[in-house]
N, C-alpha and C positions, 0 to 999 in steps of 0.2 A: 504494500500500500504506500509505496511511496517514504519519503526520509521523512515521516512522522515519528513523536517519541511513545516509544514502543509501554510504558505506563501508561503517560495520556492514555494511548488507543486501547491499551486492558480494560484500563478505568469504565472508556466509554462501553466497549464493547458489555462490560458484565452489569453497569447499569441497564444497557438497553435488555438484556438477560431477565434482570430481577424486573423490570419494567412488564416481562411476558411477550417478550420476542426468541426465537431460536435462536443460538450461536450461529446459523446461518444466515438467517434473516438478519442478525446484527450485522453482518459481516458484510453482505450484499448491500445495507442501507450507508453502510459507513462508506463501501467504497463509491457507491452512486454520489452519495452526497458530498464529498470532498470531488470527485472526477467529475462531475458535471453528465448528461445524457449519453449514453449507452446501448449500444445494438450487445445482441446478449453474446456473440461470438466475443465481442469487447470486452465483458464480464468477465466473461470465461479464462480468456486469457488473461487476465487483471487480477481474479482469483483461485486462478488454476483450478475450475469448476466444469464438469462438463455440463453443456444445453440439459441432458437429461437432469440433472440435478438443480441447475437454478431454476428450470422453469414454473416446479411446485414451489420454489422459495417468491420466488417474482411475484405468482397469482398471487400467496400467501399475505404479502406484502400489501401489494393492487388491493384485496379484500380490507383490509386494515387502515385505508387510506395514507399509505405511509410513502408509496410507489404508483409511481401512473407510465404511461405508455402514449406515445404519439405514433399514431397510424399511419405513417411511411410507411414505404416499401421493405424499410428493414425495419423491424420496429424499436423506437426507440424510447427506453425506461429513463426517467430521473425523478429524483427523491426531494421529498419535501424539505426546506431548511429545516436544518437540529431545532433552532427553538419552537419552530410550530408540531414539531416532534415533540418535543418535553410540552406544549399547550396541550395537545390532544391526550396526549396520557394523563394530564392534568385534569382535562375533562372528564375523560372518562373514569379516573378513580373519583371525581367527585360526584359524578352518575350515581356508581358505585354505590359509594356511602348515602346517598341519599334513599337511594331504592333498600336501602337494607335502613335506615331509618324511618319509610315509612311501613314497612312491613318488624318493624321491630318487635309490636307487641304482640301482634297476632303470631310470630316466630316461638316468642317466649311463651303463651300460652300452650302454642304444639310442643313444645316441646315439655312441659312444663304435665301435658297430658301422657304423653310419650314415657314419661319418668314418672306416673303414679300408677301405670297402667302395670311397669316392671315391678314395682316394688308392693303392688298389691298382692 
């Protein structure tokens, strides 16, 4: 990936890890996003990855909003800036917490049913 500091890029890589991306996906998003748009034979040799292997990583991606594709002839991927990366993960664990906040009580009652049903 280029003369980047081989920490830094740990660093980033196992946040986007803990974030709920694959080691692959981290990996493909890092190199899009620093290398700019990509035909995926470019990938490939960028990450020493075959086509068969980044293509489920690419959708994977695509699905997630994290990677998009311009409909050329060769098709070409690029990744959204890091910070609207760290936005959307942001959004979404505050989704998250929300939807389990408004389901919190009715949670704790199942479960709370759950646990007298055992112990009766």
């Amino acid at each position: 990936m280029g003369d980047i500091d081989i920490m830094s890029l740990e660093r980033v890589l196992k946040a986007l890890e803990d974030l709920g991306l694959s080691r692959e996906e981290s990996e493909v998003y890092v190199y899009l996003a620093k290398a700019g748009p990509k035909k995926v034979s470019e990938l490939g040799a960028g990450l020493r990855m075959t086509k068969r292997q980044l293509y489920p990583v690419l959708k994977g991606l695509k699905n997630k909003g994290i990677v998009a594709s311009r409909p050329e002839r060769a098709q070409m991927f690029f990744a959204i800036a890091f910070e609207e990366l760290l936005d959307l993960f942001m959004r979404i664990g505050a989704e998250k917490a929300r939807a389990i906040q408004e389901t919190r009580q009715e949670l704790v009652s199942s479960w709370r049913e759950t646990t007298k049903k055992r112990n009766s």
